[in-house]
Jmol script that loads the backbone (N, CA, C; Angstrom):
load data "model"
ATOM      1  N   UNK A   1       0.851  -1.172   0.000  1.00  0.00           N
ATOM      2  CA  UNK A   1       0.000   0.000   0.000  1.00  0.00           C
ATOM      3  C   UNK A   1       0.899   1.238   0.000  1.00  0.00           C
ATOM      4  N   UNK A   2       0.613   2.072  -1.380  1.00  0.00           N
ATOM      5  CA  UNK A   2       1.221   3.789  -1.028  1.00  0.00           C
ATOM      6  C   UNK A   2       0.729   4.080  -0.464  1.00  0.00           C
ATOM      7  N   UNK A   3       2.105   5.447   0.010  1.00  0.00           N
ATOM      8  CA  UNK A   3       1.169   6.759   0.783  1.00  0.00           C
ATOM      9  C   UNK A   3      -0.515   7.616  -0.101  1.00  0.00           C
ATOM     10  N   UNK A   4       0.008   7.236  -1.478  1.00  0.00           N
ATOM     11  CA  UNK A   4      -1.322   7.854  -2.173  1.00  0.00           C
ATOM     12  C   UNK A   4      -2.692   6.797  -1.936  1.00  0.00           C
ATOM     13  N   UNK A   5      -2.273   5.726  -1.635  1.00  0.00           N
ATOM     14  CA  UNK A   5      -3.411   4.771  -1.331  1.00  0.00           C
ATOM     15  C   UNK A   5      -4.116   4.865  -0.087  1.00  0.00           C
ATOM     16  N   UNK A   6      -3.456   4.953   0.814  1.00  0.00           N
ATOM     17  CA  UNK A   6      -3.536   5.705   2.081  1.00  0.00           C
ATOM     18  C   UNK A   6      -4.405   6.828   1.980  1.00  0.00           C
ATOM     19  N   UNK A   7      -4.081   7.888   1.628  1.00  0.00           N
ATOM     20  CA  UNK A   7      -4.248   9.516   1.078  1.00  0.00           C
ATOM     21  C   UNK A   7      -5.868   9.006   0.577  1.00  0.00           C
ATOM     22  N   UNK A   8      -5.712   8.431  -0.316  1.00  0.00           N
ATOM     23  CA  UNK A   8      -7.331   8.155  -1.153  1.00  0.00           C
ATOM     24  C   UNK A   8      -8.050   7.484  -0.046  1.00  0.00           C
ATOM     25  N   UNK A   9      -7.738   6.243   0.751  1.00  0.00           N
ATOM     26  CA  UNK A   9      -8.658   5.711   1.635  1.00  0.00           C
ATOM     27  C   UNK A   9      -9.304   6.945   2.810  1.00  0.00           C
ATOM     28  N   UNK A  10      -8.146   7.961   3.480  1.00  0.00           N
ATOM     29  CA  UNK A  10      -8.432   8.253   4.365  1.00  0.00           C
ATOM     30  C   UNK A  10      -9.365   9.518   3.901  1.00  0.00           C
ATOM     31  N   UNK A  11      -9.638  10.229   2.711  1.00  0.00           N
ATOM     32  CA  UNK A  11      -9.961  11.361   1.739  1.00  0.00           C
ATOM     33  C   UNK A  11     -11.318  10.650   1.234  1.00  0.00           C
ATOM     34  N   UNK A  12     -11.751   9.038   1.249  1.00  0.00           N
ATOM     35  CA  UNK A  12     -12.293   8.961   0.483  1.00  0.00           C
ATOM     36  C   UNK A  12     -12.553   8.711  -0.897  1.00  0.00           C
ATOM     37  N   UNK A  13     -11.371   9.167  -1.316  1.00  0.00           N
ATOM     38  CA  UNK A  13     -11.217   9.386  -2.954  1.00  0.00           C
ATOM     39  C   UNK A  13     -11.173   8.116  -3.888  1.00  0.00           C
ATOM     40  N   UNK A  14     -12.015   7.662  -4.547  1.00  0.00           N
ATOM     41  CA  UNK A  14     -11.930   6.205  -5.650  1.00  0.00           C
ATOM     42  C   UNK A  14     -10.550   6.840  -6.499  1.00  0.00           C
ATOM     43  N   UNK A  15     -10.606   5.673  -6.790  1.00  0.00           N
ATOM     44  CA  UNK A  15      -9.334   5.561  -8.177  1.00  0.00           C
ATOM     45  C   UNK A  15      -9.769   5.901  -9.024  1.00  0.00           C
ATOM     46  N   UNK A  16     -10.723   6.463  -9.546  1.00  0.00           N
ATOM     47  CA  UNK A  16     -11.702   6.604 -10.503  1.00  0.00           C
ATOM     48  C   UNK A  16     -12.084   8.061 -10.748  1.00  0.00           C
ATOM     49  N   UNK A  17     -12.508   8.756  -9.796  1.00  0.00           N
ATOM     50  CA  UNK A  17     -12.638  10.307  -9.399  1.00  0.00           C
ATOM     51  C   UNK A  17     -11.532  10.670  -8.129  1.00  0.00           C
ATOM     52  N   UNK A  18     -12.048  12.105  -8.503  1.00  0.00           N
ATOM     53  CA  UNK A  18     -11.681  12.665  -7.092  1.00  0.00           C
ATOM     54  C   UNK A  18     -12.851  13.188  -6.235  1.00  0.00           C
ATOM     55  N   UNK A  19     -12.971  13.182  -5.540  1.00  0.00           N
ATOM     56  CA  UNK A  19     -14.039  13.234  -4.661  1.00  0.00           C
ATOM     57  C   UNK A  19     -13.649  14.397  -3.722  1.00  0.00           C
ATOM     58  N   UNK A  20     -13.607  15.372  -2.912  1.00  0.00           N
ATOM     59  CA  UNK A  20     -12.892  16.076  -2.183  1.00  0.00           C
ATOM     60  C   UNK A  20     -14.276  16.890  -1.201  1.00  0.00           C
ATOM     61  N   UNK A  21     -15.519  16.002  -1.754  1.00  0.00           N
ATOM     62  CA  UNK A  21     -16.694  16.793  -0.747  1.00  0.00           C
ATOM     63  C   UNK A  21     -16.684  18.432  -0.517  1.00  0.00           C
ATOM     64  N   UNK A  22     -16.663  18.728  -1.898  1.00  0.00           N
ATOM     65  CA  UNK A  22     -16.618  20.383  -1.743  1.00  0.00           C
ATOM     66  C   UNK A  22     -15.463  21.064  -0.924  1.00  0.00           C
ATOM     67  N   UNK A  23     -14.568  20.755  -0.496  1.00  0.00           N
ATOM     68  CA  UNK A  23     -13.614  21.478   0.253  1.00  0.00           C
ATOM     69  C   UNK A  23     -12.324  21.645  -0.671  1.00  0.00           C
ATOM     70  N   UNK A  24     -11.375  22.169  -0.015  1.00  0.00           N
ATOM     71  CA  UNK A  24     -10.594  22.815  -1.127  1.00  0.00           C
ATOM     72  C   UNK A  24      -9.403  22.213  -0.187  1.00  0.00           C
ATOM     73  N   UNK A  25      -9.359  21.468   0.643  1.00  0.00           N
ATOM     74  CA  UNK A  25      -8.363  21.007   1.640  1.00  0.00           C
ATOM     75  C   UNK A  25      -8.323  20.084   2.401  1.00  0.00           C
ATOM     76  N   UNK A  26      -7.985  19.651   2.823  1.00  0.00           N
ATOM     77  CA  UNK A  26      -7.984  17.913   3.959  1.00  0.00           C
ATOM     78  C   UNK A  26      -8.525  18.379   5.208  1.00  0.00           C
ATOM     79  N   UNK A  27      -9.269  17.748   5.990  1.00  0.00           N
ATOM     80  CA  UNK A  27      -9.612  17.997   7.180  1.00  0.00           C
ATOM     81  C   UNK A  27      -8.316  18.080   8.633  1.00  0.00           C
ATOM     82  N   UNK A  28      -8.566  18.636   9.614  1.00  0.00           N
ATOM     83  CA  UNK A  28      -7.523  18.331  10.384  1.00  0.00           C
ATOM     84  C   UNK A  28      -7.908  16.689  10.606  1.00  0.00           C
ATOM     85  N   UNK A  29      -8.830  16.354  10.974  1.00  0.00           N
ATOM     86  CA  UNK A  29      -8.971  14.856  11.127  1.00  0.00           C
ATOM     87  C   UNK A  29      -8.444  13.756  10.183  1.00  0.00           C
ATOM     88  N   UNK A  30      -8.466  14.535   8.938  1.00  0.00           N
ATOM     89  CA  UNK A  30      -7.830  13.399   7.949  1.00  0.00           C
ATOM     90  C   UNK A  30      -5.983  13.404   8.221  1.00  0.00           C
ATOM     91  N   UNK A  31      -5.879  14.984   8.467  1.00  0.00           N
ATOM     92  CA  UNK A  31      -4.514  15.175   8.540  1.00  0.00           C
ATOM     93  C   UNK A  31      -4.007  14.219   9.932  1.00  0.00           C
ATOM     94  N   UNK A  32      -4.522  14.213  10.745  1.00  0.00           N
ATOM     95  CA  UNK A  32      -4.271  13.396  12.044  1.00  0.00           C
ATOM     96  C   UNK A  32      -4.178  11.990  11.802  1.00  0.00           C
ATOM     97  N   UNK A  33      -4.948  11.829  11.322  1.00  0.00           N
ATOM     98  CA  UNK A  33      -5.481  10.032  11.089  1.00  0.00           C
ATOM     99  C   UNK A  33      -3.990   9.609  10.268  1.00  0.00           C
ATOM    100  N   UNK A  34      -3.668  10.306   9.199  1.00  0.00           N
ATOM    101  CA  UNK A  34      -2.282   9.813   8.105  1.00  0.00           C
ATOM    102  C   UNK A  34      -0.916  10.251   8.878  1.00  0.00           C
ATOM    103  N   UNK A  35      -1.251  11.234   9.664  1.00  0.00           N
ATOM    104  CA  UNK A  35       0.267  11.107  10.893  1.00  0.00           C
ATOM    105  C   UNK A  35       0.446  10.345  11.197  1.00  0.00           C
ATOM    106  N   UNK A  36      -1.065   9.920  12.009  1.00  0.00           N
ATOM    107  CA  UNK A  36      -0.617   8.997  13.147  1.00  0.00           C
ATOM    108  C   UNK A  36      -0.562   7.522  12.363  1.00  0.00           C
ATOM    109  N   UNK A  37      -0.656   7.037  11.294  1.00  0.00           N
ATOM    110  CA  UNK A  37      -0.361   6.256  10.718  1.00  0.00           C
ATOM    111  C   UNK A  37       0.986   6.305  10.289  1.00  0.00           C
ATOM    112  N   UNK A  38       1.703   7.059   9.703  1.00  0.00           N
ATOM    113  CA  UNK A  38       3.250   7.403   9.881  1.00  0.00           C
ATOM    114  C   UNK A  38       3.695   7.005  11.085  1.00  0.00           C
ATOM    115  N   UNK A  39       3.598   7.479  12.089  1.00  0.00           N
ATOM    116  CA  UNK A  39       3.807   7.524  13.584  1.00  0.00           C
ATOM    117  C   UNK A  39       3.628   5.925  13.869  1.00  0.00           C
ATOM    118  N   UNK A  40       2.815   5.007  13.431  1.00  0.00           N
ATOM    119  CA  UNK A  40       2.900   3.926  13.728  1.00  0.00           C
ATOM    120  C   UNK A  40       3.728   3.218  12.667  1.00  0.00           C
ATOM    121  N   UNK A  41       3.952   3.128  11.639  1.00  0.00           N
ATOM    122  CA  UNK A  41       4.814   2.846  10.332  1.00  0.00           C
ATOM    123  C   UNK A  41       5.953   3.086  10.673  1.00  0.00           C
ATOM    124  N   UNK A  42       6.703   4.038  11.675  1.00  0.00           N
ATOM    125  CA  UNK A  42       8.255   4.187  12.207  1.00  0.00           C
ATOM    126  C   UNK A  42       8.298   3.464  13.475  1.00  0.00           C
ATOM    127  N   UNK A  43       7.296   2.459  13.837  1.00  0.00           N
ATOM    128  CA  UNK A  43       7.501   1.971  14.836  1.00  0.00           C
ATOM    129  C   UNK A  43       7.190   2.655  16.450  1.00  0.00           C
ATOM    130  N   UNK A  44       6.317   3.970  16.558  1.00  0.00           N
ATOM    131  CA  UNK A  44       6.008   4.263  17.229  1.00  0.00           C
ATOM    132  C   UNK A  44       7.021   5.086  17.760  1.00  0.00           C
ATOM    133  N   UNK A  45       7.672   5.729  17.219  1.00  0.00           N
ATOM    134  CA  UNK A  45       9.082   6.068  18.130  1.00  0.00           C
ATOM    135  C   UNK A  45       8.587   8.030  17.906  1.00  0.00           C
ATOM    136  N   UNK A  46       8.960   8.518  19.152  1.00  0.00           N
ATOM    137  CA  UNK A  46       8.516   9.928  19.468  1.00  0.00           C
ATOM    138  C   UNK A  46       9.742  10.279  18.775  1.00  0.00           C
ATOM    139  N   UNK A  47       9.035  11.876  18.843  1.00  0.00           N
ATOM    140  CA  UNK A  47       9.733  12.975  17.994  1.00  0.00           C
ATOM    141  C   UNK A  47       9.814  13.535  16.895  1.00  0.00           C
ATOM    142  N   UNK A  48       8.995  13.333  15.872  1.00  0.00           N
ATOM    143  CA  UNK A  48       8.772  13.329  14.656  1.00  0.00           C
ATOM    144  C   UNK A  48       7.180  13.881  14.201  1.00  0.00           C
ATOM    145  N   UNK A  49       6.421  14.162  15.444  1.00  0.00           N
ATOM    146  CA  UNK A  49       4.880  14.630  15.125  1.00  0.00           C
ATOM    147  C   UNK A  49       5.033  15.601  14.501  1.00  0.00           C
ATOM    148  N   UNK A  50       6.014  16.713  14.276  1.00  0.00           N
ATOM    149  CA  UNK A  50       5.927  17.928  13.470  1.00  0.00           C
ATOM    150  C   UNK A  50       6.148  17.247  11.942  1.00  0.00           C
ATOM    151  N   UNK A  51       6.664  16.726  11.767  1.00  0.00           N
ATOM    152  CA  UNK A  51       7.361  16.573  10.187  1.00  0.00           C
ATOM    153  C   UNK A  51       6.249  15.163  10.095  1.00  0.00           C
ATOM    154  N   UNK A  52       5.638  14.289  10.747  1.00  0.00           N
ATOM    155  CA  UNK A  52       4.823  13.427  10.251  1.00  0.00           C
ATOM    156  C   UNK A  52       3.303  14.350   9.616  1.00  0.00           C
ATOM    157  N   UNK A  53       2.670  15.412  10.833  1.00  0.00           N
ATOM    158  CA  UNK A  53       1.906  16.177  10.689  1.00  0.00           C
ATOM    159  C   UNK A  53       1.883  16.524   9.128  1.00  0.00           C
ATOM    160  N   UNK A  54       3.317  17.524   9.163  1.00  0.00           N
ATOM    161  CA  UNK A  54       3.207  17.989   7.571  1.00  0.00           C
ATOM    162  C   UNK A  54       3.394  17.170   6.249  1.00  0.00           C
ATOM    163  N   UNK A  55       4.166  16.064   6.341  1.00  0.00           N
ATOM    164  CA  UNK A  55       3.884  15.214   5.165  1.00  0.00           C
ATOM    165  C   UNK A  55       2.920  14.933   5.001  1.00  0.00           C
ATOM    166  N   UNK A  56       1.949  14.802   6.328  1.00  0.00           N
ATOM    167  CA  UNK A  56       0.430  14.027   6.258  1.00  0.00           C
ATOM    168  C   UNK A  56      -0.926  15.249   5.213  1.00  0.00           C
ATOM    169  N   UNK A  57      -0.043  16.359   5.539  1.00  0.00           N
ATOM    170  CA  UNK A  57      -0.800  17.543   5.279  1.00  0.00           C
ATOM    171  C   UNK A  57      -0.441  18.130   3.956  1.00  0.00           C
ATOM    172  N   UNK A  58       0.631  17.317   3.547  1.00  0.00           N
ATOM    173  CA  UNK A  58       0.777  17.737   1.935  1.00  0.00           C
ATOM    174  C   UNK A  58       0.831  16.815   1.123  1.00  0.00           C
ATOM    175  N   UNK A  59       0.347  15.214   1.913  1.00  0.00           N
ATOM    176  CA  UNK A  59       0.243  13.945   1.058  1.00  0.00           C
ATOM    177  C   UNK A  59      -1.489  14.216   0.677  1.00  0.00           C
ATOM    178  N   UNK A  60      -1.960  14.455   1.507  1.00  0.00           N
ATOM    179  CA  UNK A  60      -3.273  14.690   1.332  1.00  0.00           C
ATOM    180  C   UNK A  60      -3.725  16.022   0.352  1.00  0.00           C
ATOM    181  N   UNK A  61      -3.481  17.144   0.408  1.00  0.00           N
ATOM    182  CA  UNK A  61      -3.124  18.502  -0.351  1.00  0.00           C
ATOM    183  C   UNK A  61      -3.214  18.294  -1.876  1.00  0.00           C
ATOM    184  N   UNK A  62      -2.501  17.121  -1.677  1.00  0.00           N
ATOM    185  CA  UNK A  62      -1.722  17.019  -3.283  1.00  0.00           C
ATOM    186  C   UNK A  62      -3.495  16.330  -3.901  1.00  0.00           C
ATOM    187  N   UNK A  63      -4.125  15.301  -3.329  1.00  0.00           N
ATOM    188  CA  UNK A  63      -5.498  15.093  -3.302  1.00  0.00           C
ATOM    189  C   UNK A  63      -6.976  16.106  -3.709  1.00  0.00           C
ATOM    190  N   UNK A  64      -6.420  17.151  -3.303  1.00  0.00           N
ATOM    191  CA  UNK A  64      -7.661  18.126  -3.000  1.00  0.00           C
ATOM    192  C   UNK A  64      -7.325  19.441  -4.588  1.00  0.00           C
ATOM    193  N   UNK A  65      -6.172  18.815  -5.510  1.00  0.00           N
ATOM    194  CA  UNK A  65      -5.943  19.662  -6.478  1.00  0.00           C
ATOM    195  C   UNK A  65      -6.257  19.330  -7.358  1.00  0.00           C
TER     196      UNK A  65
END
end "model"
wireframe off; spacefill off
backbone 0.3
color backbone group
């Protein structure tokens, strides 16, 4: 599984369309949910919530264009 597979499950988004429910941006909830999936993918190891946050927030981003 990609991060874009990820990105589409947690967004919603088919392989087919894009779907983005009228918004122009990821929810903080979606953004949380794909951190903290990072955050578990490194094995749980602290220190990294800033830079998981923002990949999560521009893996998703890239979704909503």
């Amino acid at each position: 599984m990609t991060l874009s597979d990820i990105a589409a499950a947690i967004t919603g988004e088919r392989m087919t369309t894009k779907y983005t429910g009228g918004r122009d941006r990821p929810s903080r909830d979606e953004i949380a949910r794909l951190a903290h999936h990072f955050y578990e993918t490194r094995g749980r190891r602290d220190g990294h919530d800033v830079d998981d946050w923002l990949s999560a927030e521009q893996e998703l981003t890239r979704h909503y264009r």
